[in-house]
Each structure stands twice: as structure tokens, then as C-alpha cells.
PQR file of N, CA, C, O and H, with PARSE charges and radii, in Angstrom:
ATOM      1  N   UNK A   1      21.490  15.056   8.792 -0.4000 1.5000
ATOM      2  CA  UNK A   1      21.945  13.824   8.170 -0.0000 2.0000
ATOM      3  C   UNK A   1      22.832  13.033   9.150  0.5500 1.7000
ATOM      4  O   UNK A   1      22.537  11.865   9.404 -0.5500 1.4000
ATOM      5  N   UNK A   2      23.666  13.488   9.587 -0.4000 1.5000
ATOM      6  CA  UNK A   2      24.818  13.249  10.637 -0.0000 2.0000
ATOM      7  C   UNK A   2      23.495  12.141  12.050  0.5500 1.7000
ATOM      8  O   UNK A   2      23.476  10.991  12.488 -0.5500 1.4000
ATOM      9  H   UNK A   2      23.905  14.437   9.381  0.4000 1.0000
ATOM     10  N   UNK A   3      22.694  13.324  12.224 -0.4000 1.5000
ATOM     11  CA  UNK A   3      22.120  12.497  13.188 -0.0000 2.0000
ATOM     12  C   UNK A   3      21.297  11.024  12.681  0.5500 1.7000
ATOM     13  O   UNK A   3      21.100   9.992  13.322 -0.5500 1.4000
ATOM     14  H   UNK A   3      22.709  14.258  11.868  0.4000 1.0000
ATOM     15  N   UNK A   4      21.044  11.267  11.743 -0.4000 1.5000
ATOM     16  CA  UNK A   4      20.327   9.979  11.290 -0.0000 2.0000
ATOM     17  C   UNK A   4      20.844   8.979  10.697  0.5500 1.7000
ATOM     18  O   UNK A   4      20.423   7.913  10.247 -0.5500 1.4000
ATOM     19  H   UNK A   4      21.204  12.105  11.222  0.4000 1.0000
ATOM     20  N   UNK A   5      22.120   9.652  10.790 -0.4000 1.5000
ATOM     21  CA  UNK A   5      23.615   8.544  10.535 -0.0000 2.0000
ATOM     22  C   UNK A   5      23.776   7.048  11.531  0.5500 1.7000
ATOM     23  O   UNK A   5      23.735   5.828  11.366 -0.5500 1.4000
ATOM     24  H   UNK A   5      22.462  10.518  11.155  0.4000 1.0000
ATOM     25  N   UNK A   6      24.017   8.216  12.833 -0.4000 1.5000
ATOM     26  CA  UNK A   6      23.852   8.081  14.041 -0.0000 2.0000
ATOM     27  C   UNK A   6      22.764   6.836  14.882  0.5500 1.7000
ATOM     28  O   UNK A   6      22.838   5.736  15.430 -0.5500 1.4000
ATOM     29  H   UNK A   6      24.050   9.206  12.967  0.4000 1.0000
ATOM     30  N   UNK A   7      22.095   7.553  14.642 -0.4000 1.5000
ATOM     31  CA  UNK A   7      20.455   6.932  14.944 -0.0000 2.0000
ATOM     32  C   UNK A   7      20.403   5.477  14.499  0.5500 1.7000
ATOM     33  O   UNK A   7      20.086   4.607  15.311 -0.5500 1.4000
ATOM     34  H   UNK A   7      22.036   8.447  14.197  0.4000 1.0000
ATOM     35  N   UNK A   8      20.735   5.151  13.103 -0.4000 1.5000
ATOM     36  CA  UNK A   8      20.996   3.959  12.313 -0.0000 2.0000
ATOM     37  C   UNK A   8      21.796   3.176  12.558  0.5500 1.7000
ATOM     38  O   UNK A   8      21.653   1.956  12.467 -0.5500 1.4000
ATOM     39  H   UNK A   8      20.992   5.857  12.443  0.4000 1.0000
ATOM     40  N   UNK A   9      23.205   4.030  13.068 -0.4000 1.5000
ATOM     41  CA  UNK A   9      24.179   2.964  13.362 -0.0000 2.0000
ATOM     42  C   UNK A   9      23.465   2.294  14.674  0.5500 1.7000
ATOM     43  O   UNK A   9      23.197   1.093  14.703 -0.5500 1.4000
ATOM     44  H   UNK A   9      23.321   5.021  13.142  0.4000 1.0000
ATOM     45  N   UNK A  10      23.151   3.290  15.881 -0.4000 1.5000
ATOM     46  CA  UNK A  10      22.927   2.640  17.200 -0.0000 2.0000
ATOM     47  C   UNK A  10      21.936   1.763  17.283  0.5500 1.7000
ATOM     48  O   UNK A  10      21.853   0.978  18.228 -0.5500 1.4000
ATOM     49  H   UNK A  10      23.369   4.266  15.857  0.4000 1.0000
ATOM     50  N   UNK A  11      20.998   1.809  16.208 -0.4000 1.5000
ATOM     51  CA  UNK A  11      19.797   0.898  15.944 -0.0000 2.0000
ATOM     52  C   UNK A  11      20.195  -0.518  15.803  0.5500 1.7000
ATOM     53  O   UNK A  11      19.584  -1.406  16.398 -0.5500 1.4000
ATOM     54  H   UNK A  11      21.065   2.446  15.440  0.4000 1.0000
ATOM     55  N   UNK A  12      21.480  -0.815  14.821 -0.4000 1.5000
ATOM     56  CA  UNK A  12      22.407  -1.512  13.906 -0.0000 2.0000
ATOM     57  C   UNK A  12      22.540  -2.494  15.333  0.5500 1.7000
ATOM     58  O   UNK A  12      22.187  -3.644  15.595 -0.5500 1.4000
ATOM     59  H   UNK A  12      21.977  -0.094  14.337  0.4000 1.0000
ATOM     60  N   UNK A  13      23.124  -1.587  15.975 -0.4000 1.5000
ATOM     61  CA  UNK A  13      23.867  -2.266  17.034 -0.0000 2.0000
ATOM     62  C   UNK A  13      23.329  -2.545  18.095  0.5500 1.7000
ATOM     63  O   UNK A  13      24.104  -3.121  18.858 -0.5500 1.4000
ATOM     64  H   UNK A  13      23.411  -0.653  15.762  0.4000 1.0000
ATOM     65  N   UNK A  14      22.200  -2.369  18.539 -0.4000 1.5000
ATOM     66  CA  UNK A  14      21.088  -2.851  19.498 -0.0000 2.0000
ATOM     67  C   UNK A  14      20.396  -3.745  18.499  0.5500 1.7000
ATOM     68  O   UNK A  14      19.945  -4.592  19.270 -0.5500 1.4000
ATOM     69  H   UNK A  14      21.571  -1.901  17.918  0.4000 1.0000
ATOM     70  N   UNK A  15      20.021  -4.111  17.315 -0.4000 1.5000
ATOM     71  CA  UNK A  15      19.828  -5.475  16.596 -0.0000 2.0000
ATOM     72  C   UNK A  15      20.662  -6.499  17.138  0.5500 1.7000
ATOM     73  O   UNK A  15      20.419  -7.346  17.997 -0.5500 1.4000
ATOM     74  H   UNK A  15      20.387  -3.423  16.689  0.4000 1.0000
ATOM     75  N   UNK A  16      21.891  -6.215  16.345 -0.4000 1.5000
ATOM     76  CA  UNK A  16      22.943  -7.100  16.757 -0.0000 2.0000
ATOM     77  C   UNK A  16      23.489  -7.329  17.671  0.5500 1.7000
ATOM     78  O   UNK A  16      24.152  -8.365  17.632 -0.5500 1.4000
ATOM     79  H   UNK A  16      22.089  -5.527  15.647  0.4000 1.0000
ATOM     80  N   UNK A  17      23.514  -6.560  18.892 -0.4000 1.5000
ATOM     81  CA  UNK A  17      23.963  -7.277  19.876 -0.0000 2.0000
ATOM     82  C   UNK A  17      22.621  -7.937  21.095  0.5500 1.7000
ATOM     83  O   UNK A  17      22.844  -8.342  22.237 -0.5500 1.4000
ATOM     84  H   UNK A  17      22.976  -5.718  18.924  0.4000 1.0000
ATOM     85  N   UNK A  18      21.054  -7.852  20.286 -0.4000 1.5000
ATOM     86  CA  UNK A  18      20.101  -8.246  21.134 -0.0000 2.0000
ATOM     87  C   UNK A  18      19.949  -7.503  22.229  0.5500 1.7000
ATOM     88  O   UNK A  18      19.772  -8.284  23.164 -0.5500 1.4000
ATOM     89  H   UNK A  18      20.874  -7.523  19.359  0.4000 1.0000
ATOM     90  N   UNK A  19      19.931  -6.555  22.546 -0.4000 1.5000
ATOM     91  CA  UNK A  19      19.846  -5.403  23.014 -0.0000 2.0000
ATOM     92  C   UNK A  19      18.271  -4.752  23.753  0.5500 1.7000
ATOM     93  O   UNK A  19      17.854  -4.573  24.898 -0.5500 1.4000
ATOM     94  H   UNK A  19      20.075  -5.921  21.787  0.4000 1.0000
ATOM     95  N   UNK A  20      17.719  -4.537  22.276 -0.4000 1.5000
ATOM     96  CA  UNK A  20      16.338  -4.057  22.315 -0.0000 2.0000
ATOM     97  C   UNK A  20      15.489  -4.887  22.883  0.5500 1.7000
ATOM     98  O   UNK A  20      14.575  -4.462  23.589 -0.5500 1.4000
ATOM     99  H   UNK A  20      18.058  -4.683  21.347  0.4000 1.0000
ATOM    100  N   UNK A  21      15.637  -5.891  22.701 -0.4000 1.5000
ATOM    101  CA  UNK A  21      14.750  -6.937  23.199 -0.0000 2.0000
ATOM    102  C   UNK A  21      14.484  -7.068  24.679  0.5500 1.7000
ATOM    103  O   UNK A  21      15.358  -6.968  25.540 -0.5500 1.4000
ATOM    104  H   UNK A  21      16.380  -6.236  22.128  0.4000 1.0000
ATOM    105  N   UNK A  22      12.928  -7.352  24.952 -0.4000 1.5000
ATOM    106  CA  UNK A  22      13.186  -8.000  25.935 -0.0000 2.0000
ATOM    107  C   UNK A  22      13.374  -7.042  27.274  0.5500 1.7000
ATOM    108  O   UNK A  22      13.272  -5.824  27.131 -0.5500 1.4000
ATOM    109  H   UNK A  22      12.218  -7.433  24.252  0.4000 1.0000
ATOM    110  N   UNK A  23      13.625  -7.559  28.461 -0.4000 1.5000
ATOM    111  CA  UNK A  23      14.157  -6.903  29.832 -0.0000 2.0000
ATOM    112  C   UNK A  23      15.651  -6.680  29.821  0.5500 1.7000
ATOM    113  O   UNK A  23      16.308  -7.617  29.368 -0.5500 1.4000
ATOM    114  H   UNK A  23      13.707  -8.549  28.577  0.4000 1.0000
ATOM    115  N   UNK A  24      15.954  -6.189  30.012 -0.4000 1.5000
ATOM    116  CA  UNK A  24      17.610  -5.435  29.928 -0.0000 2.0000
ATOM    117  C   UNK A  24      18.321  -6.111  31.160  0.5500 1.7000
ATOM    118  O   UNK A  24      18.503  -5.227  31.998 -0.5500 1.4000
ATOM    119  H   UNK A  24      15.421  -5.428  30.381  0.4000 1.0000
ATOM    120  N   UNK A  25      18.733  -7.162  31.547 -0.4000 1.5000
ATOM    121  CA  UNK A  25      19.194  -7.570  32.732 -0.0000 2.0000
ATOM    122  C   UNK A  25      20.875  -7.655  32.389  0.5500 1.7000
ATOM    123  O   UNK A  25      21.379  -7.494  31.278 -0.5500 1.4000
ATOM    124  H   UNK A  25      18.586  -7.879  30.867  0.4000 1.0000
ATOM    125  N   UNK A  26      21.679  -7.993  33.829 -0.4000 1.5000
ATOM    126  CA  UNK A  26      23.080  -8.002  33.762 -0.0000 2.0000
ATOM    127  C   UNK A  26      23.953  -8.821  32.492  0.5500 1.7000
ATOM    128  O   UNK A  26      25.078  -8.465  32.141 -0.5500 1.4000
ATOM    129  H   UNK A  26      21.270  -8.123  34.732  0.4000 1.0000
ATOM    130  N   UNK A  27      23.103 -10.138  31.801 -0.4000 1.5000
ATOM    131  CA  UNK A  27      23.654 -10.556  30.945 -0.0000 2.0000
ATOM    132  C   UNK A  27      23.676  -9.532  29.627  0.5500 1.7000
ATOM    133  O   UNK A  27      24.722  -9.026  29.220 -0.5500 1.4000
ATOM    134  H   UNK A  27      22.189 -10.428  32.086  0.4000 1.0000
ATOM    135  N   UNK A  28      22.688  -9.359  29.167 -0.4000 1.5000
ATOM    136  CA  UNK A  28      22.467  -8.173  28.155 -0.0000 2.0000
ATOM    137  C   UNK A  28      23.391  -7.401  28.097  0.5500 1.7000
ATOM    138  O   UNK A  28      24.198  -7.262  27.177 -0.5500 1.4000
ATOM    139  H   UNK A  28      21.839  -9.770  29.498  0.4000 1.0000
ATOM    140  N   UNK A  29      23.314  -6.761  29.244 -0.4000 1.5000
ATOM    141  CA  UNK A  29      24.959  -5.934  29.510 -0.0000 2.0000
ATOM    142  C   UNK A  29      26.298  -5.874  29.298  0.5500 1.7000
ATOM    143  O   UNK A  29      27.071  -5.190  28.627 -0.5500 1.4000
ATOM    144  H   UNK A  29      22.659  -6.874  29.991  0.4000 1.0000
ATOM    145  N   UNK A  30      26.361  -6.870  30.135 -0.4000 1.5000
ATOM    146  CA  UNK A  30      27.433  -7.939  29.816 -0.0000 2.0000
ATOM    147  C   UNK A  30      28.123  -8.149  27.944  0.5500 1.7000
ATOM    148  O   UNK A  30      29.110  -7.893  27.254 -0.5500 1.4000
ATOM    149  H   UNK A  30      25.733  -7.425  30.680  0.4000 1.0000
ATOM    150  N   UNK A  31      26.769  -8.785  27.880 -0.4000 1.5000
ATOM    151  CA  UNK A  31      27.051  -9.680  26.008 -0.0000 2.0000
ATOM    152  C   UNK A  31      27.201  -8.375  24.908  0.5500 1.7000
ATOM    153  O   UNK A  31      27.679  -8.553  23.787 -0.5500 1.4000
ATOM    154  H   UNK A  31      25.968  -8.993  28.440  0.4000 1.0000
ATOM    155  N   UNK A  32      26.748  -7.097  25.365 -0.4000 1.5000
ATOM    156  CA  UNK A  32      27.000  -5.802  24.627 -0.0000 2.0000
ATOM    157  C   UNK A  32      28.018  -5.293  24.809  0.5500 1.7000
ATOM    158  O   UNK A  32      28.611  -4.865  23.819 -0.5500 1.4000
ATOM    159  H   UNK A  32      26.360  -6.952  26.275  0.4000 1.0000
ATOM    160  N   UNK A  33      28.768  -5.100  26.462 -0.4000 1.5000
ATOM    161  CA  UNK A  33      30.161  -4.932  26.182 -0.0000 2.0000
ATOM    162  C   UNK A  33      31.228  -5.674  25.768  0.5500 1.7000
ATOM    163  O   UNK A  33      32.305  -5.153  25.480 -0.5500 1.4000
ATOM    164  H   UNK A  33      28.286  -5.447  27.267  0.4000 1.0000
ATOM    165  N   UNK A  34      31.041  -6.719  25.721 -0.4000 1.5000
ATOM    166  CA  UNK A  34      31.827  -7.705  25.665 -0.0000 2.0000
ATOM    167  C   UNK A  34      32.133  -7.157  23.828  0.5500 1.7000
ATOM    168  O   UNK A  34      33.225  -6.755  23.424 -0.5500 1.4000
ATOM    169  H   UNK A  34      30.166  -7.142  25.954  0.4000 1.0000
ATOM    170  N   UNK A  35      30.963  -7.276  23.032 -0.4000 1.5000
ATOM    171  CA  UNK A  35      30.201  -7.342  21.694 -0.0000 2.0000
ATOM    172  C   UNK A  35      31.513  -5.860  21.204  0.5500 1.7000
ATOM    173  O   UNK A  35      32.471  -5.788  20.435 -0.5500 1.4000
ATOM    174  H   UNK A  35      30.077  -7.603  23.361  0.4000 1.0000
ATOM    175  N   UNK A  36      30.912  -5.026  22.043 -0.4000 1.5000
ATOM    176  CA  UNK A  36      31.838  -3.616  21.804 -0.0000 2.0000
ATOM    177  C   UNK A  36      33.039  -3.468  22.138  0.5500 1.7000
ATOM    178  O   UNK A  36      33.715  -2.657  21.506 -0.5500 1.4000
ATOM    179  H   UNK A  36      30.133  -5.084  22.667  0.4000 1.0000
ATOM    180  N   UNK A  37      33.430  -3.970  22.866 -0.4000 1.5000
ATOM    181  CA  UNK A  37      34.815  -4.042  22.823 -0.0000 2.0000
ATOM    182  C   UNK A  37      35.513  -4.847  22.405  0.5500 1.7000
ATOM    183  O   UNK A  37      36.673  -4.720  22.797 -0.5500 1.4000
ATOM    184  H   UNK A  37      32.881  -4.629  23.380  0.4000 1.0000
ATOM    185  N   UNK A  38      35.250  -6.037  21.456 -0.4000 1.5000
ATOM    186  CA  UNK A  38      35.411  -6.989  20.517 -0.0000 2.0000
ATOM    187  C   UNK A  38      35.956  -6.163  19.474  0.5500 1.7000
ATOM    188  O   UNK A  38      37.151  -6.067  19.198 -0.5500 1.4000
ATOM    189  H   UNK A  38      34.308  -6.140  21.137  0.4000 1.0000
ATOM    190  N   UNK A  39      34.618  -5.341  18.692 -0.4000 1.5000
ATOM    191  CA  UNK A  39      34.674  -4.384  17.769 -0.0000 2.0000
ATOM    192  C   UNK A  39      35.721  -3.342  17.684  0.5500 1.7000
ATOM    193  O   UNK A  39      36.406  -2.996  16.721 -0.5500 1.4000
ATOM    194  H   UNK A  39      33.647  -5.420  18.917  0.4000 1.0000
ATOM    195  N   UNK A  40      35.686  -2.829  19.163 -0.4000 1.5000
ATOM    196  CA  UNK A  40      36.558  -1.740  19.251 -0.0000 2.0000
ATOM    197  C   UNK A  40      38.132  -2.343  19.241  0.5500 1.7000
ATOM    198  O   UNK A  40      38.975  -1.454  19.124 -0.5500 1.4000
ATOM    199  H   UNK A  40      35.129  -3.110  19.945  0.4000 1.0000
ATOM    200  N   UNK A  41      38.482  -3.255  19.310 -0.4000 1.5000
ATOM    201  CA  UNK A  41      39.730  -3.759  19.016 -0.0000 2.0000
ATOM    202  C   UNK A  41      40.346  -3.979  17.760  0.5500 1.7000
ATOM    203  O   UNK A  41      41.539  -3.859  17.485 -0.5500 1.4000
ATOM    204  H   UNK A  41      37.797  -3.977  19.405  0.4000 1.0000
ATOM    205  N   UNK A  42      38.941  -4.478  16.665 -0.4000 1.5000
ATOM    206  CA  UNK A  42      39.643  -4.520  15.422 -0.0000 2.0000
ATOM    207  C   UNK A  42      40.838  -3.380  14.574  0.5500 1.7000
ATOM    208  O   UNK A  42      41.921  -3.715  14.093 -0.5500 1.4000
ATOM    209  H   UNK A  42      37.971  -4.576  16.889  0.4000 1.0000
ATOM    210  N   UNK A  43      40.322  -2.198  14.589 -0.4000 1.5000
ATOM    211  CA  UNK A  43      40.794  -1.730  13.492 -0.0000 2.0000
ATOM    212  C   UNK A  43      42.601  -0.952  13.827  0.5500 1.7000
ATOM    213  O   UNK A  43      43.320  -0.279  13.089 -0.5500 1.4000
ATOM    214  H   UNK A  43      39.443  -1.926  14.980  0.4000 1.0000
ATOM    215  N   UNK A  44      42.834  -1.530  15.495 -0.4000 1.5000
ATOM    216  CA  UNK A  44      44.446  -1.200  15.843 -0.0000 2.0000
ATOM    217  C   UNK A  44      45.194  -2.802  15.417  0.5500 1.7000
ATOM    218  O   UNK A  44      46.360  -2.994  15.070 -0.5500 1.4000
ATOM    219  H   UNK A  44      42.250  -2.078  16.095  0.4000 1.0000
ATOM    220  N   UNK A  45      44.102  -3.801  15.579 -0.4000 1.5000
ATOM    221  CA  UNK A  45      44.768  -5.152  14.948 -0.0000 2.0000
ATOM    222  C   UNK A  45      45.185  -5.356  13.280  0.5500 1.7000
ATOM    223  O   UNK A  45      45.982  -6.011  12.608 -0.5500 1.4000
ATOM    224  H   UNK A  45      43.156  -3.645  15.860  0.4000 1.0000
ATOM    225  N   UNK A  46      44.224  -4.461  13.109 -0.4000 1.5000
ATOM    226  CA  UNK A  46      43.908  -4.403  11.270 -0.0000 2.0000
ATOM    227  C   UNK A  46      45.697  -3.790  11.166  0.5500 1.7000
ATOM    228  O   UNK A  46      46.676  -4.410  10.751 -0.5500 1.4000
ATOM    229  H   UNK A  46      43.577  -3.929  13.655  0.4000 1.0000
ATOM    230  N   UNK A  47      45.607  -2.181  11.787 -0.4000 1.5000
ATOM    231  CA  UNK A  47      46.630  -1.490  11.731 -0.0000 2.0000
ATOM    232  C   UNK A  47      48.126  -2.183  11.862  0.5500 1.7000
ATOM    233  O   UNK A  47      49.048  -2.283  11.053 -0.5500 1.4000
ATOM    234  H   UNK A  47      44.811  -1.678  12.125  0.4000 1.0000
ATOM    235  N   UNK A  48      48.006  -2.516  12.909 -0.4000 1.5000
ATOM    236  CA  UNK A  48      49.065  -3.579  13.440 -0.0000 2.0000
ATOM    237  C   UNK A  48      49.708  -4.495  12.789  0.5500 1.7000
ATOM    238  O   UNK A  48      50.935  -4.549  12.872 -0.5500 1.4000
ATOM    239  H   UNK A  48      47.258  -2.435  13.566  0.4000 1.0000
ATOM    240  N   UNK A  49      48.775  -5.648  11.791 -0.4000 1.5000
ATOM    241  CA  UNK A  49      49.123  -6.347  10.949 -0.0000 2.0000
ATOM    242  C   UNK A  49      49.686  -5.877   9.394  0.5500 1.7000
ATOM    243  O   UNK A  49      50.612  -6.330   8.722 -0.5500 1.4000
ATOM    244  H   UNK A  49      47.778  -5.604  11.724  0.4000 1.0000
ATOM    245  N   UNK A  50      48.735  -4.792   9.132 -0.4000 1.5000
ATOM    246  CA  UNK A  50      49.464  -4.027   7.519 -0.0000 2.0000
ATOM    247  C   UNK A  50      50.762  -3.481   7.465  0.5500 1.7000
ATOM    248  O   UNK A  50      51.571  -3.347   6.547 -0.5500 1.4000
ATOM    249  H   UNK A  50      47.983  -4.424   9.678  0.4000 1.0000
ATOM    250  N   UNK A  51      50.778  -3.037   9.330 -0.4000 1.5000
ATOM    251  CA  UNK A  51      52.346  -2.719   9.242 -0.0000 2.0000
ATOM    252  C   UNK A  51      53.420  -3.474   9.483  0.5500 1.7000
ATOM    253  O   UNK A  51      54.539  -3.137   9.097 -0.5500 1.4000
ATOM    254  H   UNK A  51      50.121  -3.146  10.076  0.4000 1.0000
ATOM    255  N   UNK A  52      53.170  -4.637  10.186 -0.4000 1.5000
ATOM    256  CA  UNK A  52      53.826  -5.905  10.058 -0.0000 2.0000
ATOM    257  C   UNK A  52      54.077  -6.105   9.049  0.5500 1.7000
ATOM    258  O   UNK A  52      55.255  -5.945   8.730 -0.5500 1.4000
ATOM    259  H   UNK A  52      52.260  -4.910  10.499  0.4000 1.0000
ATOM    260  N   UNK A  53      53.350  -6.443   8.288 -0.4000 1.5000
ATOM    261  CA  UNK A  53      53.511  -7.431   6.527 -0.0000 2.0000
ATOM    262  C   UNK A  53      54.280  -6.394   5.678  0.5500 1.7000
ATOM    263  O   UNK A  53      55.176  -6.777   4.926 -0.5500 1.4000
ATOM    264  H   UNK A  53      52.393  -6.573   8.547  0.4000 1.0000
ATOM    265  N   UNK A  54      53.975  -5.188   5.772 -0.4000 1.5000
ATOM    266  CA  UNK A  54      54.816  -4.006   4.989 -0.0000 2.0000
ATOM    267  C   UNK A  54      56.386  -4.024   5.693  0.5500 1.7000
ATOM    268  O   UNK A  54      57.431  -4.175   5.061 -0.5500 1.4000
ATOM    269  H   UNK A  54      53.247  -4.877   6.383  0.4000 1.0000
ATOM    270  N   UNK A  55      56.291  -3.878   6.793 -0.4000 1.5000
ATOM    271  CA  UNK A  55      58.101  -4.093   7.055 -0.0000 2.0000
ATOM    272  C   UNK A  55      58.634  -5.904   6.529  0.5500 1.7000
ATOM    273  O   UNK A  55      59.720  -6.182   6.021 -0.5500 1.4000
ATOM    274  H   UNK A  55      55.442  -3.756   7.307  0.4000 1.0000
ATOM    275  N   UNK A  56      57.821  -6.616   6.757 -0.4000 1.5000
ATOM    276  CA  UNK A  56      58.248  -7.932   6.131 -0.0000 2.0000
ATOM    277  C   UNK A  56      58.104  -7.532   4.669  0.5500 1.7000
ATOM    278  O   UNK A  56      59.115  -8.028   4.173 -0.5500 1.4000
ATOM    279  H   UNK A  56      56.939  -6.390   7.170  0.4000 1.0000
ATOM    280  N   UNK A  57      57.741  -7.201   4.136 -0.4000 1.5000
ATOM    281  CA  UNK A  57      57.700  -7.363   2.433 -0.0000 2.0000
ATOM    282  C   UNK A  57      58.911  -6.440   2.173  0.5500 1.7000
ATOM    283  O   UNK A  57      59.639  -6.905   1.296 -0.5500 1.4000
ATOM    284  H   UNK A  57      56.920  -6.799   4.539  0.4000 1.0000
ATOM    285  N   UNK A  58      59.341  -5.245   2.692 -0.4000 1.5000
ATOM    286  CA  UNK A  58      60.698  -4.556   2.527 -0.0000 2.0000
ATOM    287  C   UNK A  58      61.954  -4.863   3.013  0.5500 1.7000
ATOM    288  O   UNK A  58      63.048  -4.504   2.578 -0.5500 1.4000
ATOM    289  H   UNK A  58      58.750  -4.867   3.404  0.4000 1.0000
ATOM    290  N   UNK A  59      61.630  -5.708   4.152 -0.4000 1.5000
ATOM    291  CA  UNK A  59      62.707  -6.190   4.750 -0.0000 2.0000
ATOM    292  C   UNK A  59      63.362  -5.092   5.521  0.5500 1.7000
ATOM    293  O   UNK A  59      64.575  -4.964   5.689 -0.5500 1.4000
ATOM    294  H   UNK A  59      60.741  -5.999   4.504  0.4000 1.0000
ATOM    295  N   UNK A  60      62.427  -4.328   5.962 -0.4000 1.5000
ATOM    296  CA  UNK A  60      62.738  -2.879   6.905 -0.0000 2.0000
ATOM    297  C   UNK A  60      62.685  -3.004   8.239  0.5500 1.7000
ATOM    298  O   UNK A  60      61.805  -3.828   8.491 -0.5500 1.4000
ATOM    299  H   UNK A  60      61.442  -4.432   5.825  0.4000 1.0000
ATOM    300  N   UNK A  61      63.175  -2.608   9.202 -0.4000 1.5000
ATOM    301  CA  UNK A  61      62.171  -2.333  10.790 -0.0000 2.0000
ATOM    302  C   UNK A  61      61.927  -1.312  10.480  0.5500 1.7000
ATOM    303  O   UNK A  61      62.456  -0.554   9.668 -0.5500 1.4000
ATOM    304  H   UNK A  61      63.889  -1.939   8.997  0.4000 1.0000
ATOM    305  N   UNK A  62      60.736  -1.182  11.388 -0.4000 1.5000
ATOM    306  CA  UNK A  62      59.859  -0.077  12.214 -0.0000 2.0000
ATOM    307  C   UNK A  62      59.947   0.310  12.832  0.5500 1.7000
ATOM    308  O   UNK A  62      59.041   1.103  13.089 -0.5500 1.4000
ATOM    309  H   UNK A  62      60.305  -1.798  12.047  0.4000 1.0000
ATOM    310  N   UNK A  63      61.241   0.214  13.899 -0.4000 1.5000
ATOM    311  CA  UNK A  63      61.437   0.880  15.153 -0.0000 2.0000
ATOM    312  C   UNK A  63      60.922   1.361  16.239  0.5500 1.7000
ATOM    313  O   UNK A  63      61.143   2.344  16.946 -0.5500 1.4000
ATOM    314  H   UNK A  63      61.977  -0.430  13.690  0.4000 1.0000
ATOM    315  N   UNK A  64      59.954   0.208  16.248 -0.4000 1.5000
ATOM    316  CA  UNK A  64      59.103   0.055  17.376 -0.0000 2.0000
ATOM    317  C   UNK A  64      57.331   0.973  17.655  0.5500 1.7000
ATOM    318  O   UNK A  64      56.618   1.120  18.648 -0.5500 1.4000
ATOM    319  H   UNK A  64      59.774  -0.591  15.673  0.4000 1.0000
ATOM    320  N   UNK A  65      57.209   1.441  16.072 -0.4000 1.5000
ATOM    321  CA  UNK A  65      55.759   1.644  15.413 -0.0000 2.0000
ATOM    322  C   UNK A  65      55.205   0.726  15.868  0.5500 1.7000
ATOM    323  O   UNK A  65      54.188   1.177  16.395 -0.5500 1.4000
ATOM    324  H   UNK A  65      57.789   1.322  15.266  0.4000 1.0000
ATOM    325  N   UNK A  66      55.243  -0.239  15.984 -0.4000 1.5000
ATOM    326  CA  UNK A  66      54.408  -1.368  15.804 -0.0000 2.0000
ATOM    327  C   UNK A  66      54.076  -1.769  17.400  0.5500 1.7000
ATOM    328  O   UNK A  66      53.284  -2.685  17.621 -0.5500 1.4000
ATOM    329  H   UNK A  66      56.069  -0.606  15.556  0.4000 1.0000
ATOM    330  N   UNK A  67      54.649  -1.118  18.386 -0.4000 1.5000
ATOM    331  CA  UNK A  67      53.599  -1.056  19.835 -0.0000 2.0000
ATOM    332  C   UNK A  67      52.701   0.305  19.981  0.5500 1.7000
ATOM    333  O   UNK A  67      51.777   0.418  20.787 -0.5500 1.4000
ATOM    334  H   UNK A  67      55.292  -0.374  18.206  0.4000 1.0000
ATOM    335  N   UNK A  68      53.071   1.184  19.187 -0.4000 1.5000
ATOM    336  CA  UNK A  68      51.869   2.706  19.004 -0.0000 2.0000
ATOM    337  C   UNK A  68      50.632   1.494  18.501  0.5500 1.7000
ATOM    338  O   UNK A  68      49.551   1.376  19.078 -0.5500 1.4000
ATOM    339  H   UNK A  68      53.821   1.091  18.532  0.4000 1.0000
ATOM    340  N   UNK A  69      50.981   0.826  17.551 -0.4000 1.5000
ATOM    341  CA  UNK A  69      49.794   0.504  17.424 -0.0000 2.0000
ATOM    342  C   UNK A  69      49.002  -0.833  18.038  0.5500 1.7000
ATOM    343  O   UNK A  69      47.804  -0.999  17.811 -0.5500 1.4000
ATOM    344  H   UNK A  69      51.859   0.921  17.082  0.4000 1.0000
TER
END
């Protein structure tokens, strides 16, 4: 199951980043990492911000949590 988890996601993501298509040249490359490391940034920004707004809504610091993330 795990693998066909797998399999699906990477499929997912050679759709979407135009990937499969076609001849694979330096732009392709390019527009996929770019694509992935876009992605891979969200979810420490996500982090970053909930803990922002939570010390603002208590009126707490964090004591410097908030560069871990």
C-alpha cells in the first residue's frame, strides 16, 4: 500500500510540475526544482505563522521558538 502511496504521489507531481512530458531538458529541471522547493518551504511557514498569532493572541513571547522554525 505504502508503495502505491508513493507511486501516486510521484505521478501527482510529474503531472504538475510537467515533468513527464516531452524531452527532459535544463528548463524542466530547473521549473521542478524550483516547483519543489516552493513546496518544501510551506509547512515551516505554516508553522512559523500559528506560532506567531498564538504568542500574539496571549500576549506571550516565545523566546526565540520562532527562528527553530
Amino acid at each position: 500500500m505504502a508503495y502505491y502511496t508513493v507511486k501516486l504521489m510521484r505521478g501527482s507531481f510529474d503531472i504538475l510540475s510537467g515533468f513527464n512530458r516531452g524531452e527532459r531538458n535544463e528548463r524542466k529541471w530547473v521549473l521542478r526544482i524550483c516547483f519543489l522547493e516552493t513546496v518544501a518551504g510551506v509547512p515551516g511557514m505554516v508553522a512559523a505563522m500559528l506560532r506567531h498569532l498564538s504568542s500574539l493572541r496571549r500576549m506571550q513571547r516565545d523566546y526565540g521558538w520562532i527562528h527553530t522554525l
